[in-house]
C-alpha atoms as a printed R data frame, in Angstrom:
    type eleno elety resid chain resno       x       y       z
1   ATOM     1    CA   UNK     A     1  86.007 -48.802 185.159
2   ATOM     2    CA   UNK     A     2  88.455 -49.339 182.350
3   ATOM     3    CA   UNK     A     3  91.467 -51.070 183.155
4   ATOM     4    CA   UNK     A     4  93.462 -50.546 180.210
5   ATOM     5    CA   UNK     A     5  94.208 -47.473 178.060
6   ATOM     6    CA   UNK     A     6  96.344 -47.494 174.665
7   ATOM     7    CA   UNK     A     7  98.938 -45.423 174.626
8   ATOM     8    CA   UNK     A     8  99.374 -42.118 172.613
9   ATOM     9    CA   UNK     A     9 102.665 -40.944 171.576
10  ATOM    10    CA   UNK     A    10 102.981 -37.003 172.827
11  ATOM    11    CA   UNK     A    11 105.075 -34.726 171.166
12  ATOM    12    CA   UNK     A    12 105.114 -31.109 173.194
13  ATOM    13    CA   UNK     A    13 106.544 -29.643 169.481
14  ATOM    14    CA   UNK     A    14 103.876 -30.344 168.258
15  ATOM    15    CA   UNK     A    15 101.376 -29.595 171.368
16  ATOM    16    CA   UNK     A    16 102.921 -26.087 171.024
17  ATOM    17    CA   UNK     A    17 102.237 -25.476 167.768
18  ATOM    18    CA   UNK     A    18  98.863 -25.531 168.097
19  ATOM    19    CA   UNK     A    19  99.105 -22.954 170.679
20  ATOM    20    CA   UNK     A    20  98.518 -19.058 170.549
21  ATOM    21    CA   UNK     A    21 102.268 -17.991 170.138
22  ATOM    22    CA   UNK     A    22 101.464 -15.962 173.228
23  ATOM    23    CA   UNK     A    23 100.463 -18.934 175.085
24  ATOM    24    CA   UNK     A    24 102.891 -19.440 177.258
25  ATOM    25    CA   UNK     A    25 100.643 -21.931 179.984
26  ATOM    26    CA   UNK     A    26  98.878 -23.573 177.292
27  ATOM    27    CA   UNK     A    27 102.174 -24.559 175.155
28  ATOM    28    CA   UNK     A    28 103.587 -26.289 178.482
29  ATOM    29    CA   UNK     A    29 100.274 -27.380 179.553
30  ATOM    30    CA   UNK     A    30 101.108 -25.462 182.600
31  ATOM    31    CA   UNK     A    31  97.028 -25.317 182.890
32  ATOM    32    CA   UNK     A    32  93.950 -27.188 184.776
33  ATOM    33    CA   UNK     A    33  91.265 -28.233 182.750
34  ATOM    34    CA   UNK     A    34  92.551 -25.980 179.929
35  ATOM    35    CA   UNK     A    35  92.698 -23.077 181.846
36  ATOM    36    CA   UNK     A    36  96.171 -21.839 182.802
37  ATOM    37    CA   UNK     A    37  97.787 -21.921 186.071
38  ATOM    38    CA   UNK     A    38  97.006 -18.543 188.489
39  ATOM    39    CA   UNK     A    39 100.183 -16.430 189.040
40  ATOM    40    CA   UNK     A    40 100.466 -17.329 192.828
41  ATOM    41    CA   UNK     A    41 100.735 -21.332 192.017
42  ATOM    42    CA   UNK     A    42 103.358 -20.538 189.651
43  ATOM    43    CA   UNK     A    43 105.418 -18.203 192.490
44  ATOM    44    CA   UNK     A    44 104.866 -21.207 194.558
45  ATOM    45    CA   UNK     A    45 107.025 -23.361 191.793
46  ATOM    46    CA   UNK     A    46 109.616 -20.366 191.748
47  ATOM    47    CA   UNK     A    47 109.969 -20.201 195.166
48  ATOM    48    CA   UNK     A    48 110.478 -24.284 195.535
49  ATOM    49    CA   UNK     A    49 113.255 -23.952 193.083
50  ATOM    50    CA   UNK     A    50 114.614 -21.144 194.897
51  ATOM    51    CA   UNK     A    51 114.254 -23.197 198.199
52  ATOM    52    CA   UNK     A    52 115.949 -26.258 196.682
53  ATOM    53    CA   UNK     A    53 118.766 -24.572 194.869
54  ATOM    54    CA   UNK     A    54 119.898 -22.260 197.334
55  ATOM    55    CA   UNK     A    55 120.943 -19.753 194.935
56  ATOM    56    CA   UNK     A    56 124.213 -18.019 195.142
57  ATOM    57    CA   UNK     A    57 124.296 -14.424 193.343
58  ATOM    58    CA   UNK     A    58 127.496 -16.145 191.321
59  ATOM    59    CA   UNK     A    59 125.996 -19.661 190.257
60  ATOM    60    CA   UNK     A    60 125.551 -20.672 186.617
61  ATOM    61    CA   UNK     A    61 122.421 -22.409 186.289
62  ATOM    62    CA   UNK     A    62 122.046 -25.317 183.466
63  ATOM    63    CA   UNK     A    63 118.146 -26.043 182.962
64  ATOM    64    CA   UNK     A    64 117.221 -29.250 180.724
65  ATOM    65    CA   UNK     A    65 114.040 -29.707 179.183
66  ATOM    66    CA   UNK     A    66 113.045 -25.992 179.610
67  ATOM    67    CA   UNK     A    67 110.151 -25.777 177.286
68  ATOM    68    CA   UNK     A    68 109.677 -21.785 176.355
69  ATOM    69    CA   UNK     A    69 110.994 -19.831 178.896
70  ATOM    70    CA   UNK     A    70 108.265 -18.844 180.806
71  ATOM    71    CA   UNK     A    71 109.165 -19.922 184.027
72  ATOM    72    CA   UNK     A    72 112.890 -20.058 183.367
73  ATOM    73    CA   UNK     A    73 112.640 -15.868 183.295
74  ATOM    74    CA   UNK     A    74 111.594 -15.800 186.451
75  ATOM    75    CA   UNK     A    75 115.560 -17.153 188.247
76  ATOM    76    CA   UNK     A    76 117.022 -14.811 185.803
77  ATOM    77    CA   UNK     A    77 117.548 -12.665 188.806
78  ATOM    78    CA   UNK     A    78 118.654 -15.403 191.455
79  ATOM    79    CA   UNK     A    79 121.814 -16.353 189.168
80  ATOM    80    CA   UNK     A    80 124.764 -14.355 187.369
81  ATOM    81    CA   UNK     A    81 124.248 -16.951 184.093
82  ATOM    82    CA   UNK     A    82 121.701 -19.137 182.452
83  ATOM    83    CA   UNK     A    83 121.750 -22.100 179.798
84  ATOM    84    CA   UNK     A    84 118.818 -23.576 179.133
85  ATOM    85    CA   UNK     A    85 118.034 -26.173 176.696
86  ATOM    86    CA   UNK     A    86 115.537 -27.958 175.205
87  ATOM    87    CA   UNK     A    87 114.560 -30.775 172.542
88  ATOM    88    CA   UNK     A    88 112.038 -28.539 171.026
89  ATOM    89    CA   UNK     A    89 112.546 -26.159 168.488
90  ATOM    90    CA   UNK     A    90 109.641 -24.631 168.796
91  ATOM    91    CA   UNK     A    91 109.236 -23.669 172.460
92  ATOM    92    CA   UNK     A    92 113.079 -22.739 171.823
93  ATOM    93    CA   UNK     A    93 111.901 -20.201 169.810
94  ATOM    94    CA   UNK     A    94 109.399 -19.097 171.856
95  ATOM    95    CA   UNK     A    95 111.955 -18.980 174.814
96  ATOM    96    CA   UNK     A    96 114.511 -16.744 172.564
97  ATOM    97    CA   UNK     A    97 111.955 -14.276 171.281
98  ATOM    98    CA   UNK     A    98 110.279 -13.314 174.605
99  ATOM    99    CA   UNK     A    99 112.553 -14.316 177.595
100 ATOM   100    CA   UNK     A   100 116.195 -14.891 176.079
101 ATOM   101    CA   UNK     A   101 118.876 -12.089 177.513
102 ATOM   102    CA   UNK     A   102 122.000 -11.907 176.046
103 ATOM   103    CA   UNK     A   103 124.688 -12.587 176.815
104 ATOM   104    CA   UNK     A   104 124.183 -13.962 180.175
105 ATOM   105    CA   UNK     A   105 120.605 -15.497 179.895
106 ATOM   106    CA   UNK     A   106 120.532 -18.259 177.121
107 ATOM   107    CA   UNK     A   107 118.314 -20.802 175.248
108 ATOM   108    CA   UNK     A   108 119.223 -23.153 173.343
109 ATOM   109    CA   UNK     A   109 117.593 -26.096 171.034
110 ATOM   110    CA   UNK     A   110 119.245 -29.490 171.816
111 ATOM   111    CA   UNK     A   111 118.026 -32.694 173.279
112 ATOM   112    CA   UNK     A   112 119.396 -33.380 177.132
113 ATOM   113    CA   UNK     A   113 122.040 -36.250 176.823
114 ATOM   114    CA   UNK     A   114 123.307 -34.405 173.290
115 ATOM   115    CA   UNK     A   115 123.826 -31.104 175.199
116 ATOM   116    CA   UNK     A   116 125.732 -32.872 178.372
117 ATOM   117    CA   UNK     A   117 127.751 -34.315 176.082
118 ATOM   118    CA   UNK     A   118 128.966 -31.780 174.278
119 ATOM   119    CA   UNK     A   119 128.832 -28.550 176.465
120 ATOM   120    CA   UNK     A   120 132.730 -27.087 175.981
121 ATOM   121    CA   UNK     A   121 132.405 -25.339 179.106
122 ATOM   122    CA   UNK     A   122 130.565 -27.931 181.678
123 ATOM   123    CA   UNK     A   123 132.944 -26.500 184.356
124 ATOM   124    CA   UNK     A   124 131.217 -23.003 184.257
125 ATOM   125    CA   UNK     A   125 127.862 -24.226 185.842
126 ATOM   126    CA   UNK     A   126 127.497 -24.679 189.366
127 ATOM   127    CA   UNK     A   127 123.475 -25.408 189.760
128 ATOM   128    CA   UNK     A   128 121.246 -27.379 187.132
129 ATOM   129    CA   UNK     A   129 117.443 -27.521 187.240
130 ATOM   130    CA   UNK     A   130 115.073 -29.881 185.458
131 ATOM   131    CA   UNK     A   131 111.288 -29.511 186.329
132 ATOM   132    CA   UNK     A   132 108.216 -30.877 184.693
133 ATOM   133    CA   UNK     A   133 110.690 -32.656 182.124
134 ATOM   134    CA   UNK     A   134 112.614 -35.832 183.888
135 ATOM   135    CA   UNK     A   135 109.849 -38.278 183.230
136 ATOM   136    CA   UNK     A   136 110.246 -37.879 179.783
137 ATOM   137    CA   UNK     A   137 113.133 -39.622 179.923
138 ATOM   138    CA   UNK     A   138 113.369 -43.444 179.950
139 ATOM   139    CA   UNK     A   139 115.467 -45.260 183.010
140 ATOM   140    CA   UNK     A   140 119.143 -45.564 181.293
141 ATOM   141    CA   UNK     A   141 118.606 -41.996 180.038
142 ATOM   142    CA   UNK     A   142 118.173 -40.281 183.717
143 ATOM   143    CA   UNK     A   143 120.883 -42.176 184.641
144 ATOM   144    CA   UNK     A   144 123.068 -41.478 181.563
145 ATOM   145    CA   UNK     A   145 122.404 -37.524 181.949
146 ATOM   146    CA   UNK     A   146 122.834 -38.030 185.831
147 ATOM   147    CA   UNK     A   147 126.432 -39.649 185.187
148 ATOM   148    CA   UNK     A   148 127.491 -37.136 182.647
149 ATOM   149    CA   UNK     A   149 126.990 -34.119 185.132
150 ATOM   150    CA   UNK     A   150 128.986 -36.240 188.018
151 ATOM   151    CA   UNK     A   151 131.894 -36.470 186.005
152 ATOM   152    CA   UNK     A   152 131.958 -33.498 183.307
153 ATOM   153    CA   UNK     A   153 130.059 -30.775 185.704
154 ATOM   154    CA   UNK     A   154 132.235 -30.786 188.286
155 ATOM   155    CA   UNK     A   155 131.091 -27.779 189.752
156 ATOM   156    CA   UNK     A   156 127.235 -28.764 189.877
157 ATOM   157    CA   UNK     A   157 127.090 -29.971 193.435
158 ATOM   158    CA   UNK     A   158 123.484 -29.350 193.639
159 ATOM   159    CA   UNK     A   159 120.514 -30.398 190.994
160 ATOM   160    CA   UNK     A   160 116.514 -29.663 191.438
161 ATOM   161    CA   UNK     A   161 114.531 -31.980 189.730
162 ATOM   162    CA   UNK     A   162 110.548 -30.516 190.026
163 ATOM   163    CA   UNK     A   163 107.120 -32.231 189.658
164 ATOM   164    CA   UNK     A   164 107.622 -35.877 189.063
165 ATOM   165    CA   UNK     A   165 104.877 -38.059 188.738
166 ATOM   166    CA   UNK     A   166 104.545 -40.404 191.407
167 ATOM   167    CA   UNK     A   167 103.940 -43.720 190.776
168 ATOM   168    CA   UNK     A   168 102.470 -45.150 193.950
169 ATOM   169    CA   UNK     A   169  99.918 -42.271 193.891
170 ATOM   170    CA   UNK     A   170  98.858 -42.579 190.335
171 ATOM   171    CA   UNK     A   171  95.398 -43.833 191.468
172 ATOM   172    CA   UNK     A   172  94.586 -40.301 192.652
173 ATOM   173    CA   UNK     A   173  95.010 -38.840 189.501
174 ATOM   174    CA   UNK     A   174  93.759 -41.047 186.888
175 ATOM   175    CA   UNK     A   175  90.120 -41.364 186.740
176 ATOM   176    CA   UNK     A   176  88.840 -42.700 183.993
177 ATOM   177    CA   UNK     A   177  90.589 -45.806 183.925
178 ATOM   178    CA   UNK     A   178  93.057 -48.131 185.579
179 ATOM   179    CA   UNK     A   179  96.667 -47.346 184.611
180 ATOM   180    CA   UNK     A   180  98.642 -50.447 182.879
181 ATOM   181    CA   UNK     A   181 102.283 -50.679 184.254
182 ATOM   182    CA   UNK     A   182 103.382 -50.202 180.587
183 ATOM   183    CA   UNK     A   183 101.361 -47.280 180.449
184 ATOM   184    CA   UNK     A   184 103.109 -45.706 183.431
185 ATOM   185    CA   UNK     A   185 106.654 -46.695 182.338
186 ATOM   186    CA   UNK     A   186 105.766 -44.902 178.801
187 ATOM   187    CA   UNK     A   187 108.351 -42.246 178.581
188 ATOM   188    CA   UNK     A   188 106.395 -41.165 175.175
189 ATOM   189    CA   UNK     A   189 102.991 -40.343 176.734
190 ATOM   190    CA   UNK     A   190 101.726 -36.885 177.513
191 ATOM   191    CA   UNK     A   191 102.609 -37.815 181.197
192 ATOM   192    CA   UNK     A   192 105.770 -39.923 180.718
193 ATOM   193    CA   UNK     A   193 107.597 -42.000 183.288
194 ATOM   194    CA   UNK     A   194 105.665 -42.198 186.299
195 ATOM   195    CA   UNK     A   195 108.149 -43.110 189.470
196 ATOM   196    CA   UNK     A   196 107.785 -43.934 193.031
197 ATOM   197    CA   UNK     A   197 110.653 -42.343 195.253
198 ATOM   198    CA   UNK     A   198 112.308 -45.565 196.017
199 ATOM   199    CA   UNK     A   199 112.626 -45.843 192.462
200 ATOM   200    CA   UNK     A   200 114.390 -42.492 191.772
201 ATOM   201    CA   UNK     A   201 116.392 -42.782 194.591
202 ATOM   202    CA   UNK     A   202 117.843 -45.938 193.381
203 ATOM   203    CA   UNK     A   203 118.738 -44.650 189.570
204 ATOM   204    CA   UNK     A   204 120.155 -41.374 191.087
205 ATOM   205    CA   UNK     A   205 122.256 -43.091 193.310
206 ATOM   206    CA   UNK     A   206 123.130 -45.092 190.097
207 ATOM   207    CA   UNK     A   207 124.681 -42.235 189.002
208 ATOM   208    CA   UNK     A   208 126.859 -41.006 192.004
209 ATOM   209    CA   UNK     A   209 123.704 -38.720 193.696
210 ATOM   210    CA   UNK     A   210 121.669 -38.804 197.140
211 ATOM   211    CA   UNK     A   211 118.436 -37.580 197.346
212 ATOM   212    CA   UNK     A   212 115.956 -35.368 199.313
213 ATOM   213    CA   UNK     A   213 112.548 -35.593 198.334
214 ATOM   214    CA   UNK     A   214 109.707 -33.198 199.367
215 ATOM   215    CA   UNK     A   215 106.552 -32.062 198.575
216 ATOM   216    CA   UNK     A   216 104.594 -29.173 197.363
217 ATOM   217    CA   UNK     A   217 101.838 -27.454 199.792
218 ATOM   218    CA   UNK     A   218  98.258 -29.380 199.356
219 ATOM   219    CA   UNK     A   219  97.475 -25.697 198.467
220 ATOM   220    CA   UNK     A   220  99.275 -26.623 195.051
221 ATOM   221    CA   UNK     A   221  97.430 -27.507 192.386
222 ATOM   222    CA   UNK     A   222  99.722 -31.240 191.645
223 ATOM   223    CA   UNK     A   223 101.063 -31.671 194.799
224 ATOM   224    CA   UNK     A   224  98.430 -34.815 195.143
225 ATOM   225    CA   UNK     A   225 100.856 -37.081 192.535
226 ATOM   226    CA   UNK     A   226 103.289 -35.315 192.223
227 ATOM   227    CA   UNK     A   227 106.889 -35.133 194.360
228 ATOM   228    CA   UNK     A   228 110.061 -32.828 194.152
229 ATOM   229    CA   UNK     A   229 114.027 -33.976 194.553
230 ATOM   230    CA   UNK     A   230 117.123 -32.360 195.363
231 ATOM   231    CA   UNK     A   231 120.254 -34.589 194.659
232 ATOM   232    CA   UNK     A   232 123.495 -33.991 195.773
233 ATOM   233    CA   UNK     A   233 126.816 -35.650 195.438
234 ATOM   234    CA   UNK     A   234 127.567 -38.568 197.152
235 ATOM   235    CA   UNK     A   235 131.104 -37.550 197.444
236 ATOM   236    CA   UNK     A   236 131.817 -33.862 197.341
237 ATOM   237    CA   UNK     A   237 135.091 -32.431 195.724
């Protein structure tokens, strides 16, 4: 077995692009083998988001990293508003020609931190969501976004952070070779960071958060390596 792997810079812009514009699954890689996800294992993702965020029929949900839309549509319904922003311009595109509704139900191009940073209105949002898209994001920068919504979303006492690679089951899922340590602290690879819980815990706690972690049915396609989150505030206001 091979032990060591180099590693390939990924790019989901680009990924996308190569993509049937009606390709919603594919341009995520929401797929197995190629072949896109069934509808029932993506109500099963809905309804864990649901689950976690506990939705309010008033609360203003911020989503980061949330690729074209496709599974953003479906909490449309759950919440009164939607932001939800991502690095890439094309999936943004994607998102605001098929799934944007205005005014309530936005998308927006911007990279995480930038948007945190400069949101005029951070007060407005009361729920943020960020699944399949955290382990893109190096160490300092999950604790950097983390820290910005403690102390500029006030009202965000609750965040859902979906289907991060687990670190200390990585062995189940590669199997072709033997994962480097570099490799799975790569936050440029078509995987990304690859964390154990201990680890998250630690650099959301960092950042003024508790966690809860849980895990998908075994019925669920990644629920062998892969582990769900919902933070709270260490001190609520």
């Amino acid at each position: 077995m091979m032990t060591s792997k180099k590693n390939i810079h990924f790019s989901y812009d680009e990924h996308a692009r190569k993509c049937a514009p009606d390709d919603f699954s594919g341009q995520t890689r929401r797929t197995v083998q190629g072949v896109p996800v069934p509808a029932e294992q993506i109500q099963m993702i809905v309804d864990a988001i649901k689950l976690g965020l506990d939705f309010d029929e008033d609360d203003a949900l911020v989503e980061l990293a949330c690729g074209n839309g496709s599974l953003s549509q479906f909490l449309f319904l759950s919440c009164k508003k939607y932001q939800g922003v991502d690095v890439s311009e094309y999936l943004i595109s994607i998102a605001k020609k098929n799934f944007e509704l205005l005014p309530n139900y936005r998308f927006q191009e911007c990279g995480a931190i930038e948007y945190l940073q400069n949101e005029k209105e951070p007060q407005k949002f009361t729920k943020l969501l960020c699944y399949a898209g955290i382990q893109y994001f190096k160490d300092d920068e999950l604790v950097s976004m983390l820290s910005l919504v403690t102390e500029k979303f006030i009202n965000i006492k609750t965040i859902f952070i979906g289907s991060i690679p687990d670190k200390s089951r990585a062995e189940q899922f590669y199997k072709d070779h033997t994962p480097t340590s570099e490799e799975l602290s790569d936050s440029n690879t078509a995987l990304g960071v690859w964390r154990n819980q201990q680890e998250f815990e630690s650099l959301a706690n960092m950042a003024g958060w508790t966690a809860k972690f849980s895990n998908m049915p075994t019925s669920f396609y990644a629920s062998y390596y892969r582990y769900d989150v919902v933070l709270s505030r260490v001190n609520l206001r």
